[in-house]
C-alpha positions in Angstrom: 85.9 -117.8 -19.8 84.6 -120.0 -22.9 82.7 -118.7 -26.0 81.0 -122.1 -25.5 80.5 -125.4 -23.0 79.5 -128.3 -24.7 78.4 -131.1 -22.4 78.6 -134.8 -23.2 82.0 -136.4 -24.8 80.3 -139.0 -27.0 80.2 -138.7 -30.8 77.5 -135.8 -30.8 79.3 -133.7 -28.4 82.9 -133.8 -29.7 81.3 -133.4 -32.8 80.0 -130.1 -32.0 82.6 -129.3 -30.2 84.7 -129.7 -33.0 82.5 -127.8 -35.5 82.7 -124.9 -33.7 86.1 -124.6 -32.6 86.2 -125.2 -36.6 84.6 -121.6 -37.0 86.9 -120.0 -34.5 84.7 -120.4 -30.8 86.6 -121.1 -27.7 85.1 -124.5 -27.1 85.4 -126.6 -23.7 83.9 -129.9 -24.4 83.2 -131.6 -20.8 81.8 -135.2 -19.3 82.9 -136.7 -16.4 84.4 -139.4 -17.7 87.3 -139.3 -20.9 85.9 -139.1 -24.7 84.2 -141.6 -26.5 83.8 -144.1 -23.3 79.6 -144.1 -22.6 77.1 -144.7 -25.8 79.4 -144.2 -28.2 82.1 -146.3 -26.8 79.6 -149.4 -27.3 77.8 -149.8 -30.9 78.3 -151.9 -33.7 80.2 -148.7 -35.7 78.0 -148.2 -38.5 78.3 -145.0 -40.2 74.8 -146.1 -42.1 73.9 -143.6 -45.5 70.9 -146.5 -46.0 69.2 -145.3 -42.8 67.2 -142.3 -44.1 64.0 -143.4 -42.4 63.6 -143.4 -38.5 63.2 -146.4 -36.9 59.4 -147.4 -36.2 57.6 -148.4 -33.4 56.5 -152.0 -35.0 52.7 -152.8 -36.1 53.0 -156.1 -36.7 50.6 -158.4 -34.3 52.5 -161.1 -34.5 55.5 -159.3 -33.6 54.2 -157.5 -30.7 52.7 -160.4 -29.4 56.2 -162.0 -29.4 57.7 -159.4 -27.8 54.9 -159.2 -25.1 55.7 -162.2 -24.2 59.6 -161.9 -23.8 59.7 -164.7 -26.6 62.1 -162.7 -29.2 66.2 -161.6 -28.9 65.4 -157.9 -30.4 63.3 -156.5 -27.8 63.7 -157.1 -23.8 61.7 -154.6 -21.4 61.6 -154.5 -17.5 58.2 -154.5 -16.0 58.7 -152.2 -13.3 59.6 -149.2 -16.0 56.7 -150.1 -17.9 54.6 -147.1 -15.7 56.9 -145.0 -16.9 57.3 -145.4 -20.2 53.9 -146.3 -21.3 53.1 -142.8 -22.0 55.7 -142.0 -24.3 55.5 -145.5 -25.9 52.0 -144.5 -27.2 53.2 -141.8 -28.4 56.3 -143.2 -30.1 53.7 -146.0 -31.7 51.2 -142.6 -32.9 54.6 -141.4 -34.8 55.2 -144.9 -36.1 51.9 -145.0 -37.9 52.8 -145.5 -41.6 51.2 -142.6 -43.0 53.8 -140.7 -40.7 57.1 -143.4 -40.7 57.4 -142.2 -44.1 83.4 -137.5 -44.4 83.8 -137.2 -41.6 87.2 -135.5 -40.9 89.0 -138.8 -40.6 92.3 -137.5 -41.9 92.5 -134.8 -40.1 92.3 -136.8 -36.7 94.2 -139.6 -37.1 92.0 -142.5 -37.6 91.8 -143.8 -41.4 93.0 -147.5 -40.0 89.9 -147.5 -38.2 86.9 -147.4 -40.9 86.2 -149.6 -43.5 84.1 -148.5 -46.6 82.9 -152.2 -48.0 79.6 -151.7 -45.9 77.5 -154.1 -44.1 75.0 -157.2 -44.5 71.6 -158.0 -43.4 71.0 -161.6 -43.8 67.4 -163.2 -43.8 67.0 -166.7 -42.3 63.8 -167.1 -44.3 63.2 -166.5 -48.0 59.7 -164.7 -47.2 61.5 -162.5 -45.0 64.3 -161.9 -47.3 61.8 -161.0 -50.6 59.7 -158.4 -48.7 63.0 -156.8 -47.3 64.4 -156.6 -50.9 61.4 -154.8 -52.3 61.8 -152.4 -49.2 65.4 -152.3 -50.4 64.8 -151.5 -54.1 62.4 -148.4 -53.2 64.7 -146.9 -50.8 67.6 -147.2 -53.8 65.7 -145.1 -55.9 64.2 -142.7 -53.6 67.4 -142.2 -52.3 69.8 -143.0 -54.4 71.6 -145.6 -52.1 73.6 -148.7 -53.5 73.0 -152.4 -51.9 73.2 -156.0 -53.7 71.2 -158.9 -52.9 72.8 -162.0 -52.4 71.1 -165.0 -52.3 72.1 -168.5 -49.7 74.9 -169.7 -52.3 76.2 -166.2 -52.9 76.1 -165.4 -49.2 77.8 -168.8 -48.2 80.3 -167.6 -50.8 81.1 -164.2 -49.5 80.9 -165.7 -45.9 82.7 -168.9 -45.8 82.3 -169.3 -41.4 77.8 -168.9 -42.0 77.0 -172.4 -41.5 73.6 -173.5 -41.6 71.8 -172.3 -44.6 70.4 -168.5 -44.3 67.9 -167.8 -47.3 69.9 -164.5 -48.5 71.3 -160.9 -47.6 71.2 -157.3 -48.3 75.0 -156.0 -48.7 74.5 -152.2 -48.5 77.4 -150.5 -49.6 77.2 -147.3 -48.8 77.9 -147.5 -45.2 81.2 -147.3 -43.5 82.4 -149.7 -40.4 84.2 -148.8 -37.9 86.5 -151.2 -35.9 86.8 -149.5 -32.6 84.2 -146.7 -31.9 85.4 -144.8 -29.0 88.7 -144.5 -30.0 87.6 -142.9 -33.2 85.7 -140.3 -30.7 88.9 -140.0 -28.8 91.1 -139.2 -32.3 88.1 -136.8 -33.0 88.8 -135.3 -29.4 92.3 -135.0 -29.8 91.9 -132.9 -33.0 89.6 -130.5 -31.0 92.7 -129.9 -28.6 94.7 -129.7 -31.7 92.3 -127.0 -32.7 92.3 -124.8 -29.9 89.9 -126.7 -28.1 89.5 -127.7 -24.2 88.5 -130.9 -22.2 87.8 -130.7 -19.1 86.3 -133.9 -16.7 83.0 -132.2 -14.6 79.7 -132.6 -13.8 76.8 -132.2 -15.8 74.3 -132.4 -13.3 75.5 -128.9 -11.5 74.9 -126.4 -14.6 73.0 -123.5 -14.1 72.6 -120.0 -15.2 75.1 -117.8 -13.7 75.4 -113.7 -14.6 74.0 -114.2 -17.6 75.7 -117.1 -19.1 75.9 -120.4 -17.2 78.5 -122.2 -14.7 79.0 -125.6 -13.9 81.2 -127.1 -11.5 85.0 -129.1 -12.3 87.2 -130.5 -10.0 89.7 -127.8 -10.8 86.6 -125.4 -9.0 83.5 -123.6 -11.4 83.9 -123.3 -14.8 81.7 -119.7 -16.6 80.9 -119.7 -20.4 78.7 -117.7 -22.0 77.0 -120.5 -24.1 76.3 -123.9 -23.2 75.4 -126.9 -25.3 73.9 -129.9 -24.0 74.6 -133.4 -26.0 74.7 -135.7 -23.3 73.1 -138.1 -24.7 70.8 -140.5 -22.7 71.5 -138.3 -19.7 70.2 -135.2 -21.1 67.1 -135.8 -19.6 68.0 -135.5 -15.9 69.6 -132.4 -16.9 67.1 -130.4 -18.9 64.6 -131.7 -16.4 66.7 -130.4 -13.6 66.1 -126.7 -15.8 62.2 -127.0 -16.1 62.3 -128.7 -19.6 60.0 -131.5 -19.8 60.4 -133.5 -22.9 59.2 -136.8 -23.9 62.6 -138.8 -23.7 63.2 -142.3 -23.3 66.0 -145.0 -23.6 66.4 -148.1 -25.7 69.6 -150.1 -23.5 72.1 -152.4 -25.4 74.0 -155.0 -24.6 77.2 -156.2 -26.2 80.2 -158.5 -26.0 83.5 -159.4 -27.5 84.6 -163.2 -28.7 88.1 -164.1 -30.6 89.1 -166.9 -32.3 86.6 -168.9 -34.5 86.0 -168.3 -38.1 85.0 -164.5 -37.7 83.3 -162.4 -40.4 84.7 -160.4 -43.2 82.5 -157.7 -42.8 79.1 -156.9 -40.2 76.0 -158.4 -40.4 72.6 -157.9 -38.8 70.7 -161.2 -38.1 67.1 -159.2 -39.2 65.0 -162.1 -38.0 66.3 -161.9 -34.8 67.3 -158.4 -33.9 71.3 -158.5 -33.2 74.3 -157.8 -34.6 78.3 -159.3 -35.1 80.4 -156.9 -35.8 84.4 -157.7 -36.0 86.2 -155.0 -34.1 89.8 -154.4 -32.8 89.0 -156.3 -29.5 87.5 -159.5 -31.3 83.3 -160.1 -33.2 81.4 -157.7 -31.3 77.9 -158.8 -30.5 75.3 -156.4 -29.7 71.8 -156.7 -28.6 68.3 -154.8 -29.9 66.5 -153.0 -27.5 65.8 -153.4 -24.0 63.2 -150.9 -22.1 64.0 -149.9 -18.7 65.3 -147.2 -16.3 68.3 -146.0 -17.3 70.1 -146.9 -13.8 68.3 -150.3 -13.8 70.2 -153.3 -13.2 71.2 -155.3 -15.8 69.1 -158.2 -17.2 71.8 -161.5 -18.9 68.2 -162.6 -20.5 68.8 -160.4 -23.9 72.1 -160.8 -24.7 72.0 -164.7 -24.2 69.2 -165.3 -26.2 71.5 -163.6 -28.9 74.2 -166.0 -28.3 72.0 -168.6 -29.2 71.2 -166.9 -32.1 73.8 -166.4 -33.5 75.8 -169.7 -32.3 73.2 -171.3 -35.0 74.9 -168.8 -37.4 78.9 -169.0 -36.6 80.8 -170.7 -34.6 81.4 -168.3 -31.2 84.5 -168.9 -28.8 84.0 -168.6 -25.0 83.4 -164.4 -24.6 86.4 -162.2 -23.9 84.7 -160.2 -20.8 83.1 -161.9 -17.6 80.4 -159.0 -17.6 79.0 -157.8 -21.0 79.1 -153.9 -21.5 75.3 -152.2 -21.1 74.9 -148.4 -22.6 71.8 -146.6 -23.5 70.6 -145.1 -26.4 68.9 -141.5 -26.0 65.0 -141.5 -27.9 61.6 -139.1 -28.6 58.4 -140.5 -29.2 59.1 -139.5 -32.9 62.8 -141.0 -33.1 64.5 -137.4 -34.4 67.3 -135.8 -32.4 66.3 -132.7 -30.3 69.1 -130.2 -31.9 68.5 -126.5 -31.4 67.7 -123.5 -29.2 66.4 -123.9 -25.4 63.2 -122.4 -25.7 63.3 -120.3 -22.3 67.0 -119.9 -21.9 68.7 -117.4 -23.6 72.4 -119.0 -24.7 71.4 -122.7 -24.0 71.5 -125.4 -26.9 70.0 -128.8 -27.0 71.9 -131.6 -29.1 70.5 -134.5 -27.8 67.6 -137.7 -29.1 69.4 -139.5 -31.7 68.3 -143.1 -30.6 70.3 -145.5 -32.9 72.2 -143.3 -34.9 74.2 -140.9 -32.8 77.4 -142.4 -34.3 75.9 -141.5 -37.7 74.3 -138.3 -37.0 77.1 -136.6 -34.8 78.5 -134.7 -37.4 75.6 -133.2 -39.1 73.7 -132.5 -36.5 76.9 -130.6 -35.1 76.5 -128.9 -38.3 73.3 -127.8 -38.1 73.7 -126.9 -34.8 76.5 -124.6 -35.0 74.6 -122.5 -38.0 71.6 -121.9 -35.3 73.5 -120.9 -32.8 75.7 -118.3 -35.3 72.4 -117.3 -36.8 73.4 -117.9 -40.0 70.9 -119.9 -42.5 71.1 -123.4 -41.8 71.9 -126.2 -44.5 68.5 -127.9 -43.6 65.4 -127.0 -42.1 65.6 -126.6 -38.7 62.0 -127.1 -37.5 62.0 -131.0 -37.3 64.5 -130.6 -34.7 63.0 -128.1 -32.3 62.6 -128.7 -28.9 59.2 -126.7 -29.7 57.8 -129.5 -31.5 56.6 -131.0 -28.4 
């Protein structure tokens, strides 16, 4: 038997699998498919310091009528979830309101060759946009201490000789790190768990329940007992927790994204803000990745989204033809208030929830592993815990 099951293999899970096989647990870290191959696997591998304030629920009428209307490349929804969703939408718009919307062990696994610390930019088509983003930019520096350099359409052109056209300017934060190939830095990370004692083990999620006093879920090598189990499955925590009388107010944002080689390329990421995607160059070629799209998790995809950001960004930089035939589609796991879910089951003894960390899973996995392994030793935590708690709801 395990000290400790920990469910989901994406950044969050290893993660916490990892921290506490780190303080001596015996950890088995289980998904059905390998490490690092579902959410994780498929982001544009920022590791973002700059993103201290949750992402908001936009106000803007302009904005929302353009998204209404299916006319922008950052937001796609499918009518048929909008029954669905429209509850916790509200609610997600409620927390957005501004009065509210106020290293990693990398040589120990393996994978320096695969982050960059130079950052990322975020480049403004028009000079309006660009001048209220810096000012946003400024504050957040001295609040928080962050570092980023504004660069206006000469400077940019200068740092990114393949732009053409004529963007107004860019944000180059420099605090962030890039990674070129997520999921195989979730594999490396999975590989020093099994270096550290650590088990992986290919099951299913969906058949965990409380067995004589601890819980049991079922492998292909037959049932598997632990005392403790963690949940960080990611956008599929809900079925789960649902499936265990836990009713919490989860939804997903899907992505998109695709690969392209040859061309000019990028020396380092950029977000296009004005139109809500991102290139990113990775081991497999520029990495584009789409904004949101709202629909059931299971729904088919929709090409709409990720075109549109073609288009964009073909005004931009010159893409080749796109290295897969399909493009990859993930989700990302969300609350209404856009803060991860990390903590004690309320009405399970021994049952953790690491789960909700919408865009920044890849960012968040290792604290939140943290913070998750001082609850359940019931030592004092690093941070306040309350934010987090399931209870909140």
């Amino acid at each position: 038997m395990s000290d400790i099951l920990v469910l989901g293999a994406g950044m969050v899970g290893v993660c916490t699998a990892l921290e506490l096989a780190r303080r001596g647990h015996a950890v088995t870290l289980v998904d059905r498919k390998t490490p690092g191959q579902e959410t994780s696997y498929g982001n544009a591998g920022f590791i973002q310091r700059e993103a201290v304030v949750p992402y908001a629920f936009p106000r803007n009428g302009s904005l929302l009528l353009r998204t209404a209307l299916k006319r922008g490349t950052d937001v796609n929804y499918h009518f048929s979830a909008l029954p669905g969703l429209l509850p916790r939408l509200a609610r997600y718009w409620h927390a957005s309101a501004p009065e509210r919307h106020a290293v990693i062990a990398l040589e120990q696994a393996g994978a320096q060759e695969l982050v960059r610390r130079e950052g990322y930019r975020t480049i403004f088509r028009t000079a309006q946009a660009f001048d209220i983003a810096a000012a946003q930019a400024h504050a957040l520096m001295k609040e928080y201490d962050l570092r980023c350099a504004m660069l206006d359409g000469t400077e940019l052109a200068r740092a990114e000789p393949g732009l053409h056209g004529r963007p107004a300017g860019a944000i180059h934060w420099l605090d962030p790190w890039t990674v070129s190939d997520p999921g195989a830095l979730v594999a490396r990370y999975a590989a020093l768990l099994m270096q550290r004692g650590g088990r992986f083990v290919q099951g299913d999620a969906a058949t965990l329940q409380p067995h004589s006093g601890g819980w049991r879920l079922q492998t292909a090598d037959g049932p598997l007992d632990a005392r403790t189990a963690v949940i960080a499955l990611g956008p599929w925590s809900e079925r789960v927790v649902a499936s265990l009388g836990y009713r919490l107010p989860l939804f997903v944002k899907r992505g998109y994204h695709r690969h392209y080689t040859g061309g000019p390329g990028l020396r380092l990421p950029m977000l296009d803000a004005e139109r809500g995607y991102v290139l990113a160059p990775m081991a497999r070629g520029m990495r584009l990745t789409t904004g949101a799209e709202f629909a059931r998790i299971d729904a088919p995809p929709t090409p709409r989204q990720l075109a549109g950001a073609e288009r964009a960004a073909r005004e931009l930089l010159a893409l080749p033809d796109p290295v897969e035939v399909q493009p990859w589609l993930g989700a990302r796991p969300c609350t209404v208030d856009m803060k991860p879910i990390t903590g004690r089951a309320p009405r399970h003894p021994n049952l953790w929830f690491n789960f909700g960390h919408a865009h920044q899973g890849f960012t968040l996995g290792p604290v939140s592993a943290r913070l998750l392994a001082d609850l359940i030793e019931n030592v004092e935590p690093f941070i306040d815990a309350g934010p987090f708690a399931a209870t909140r709801f």
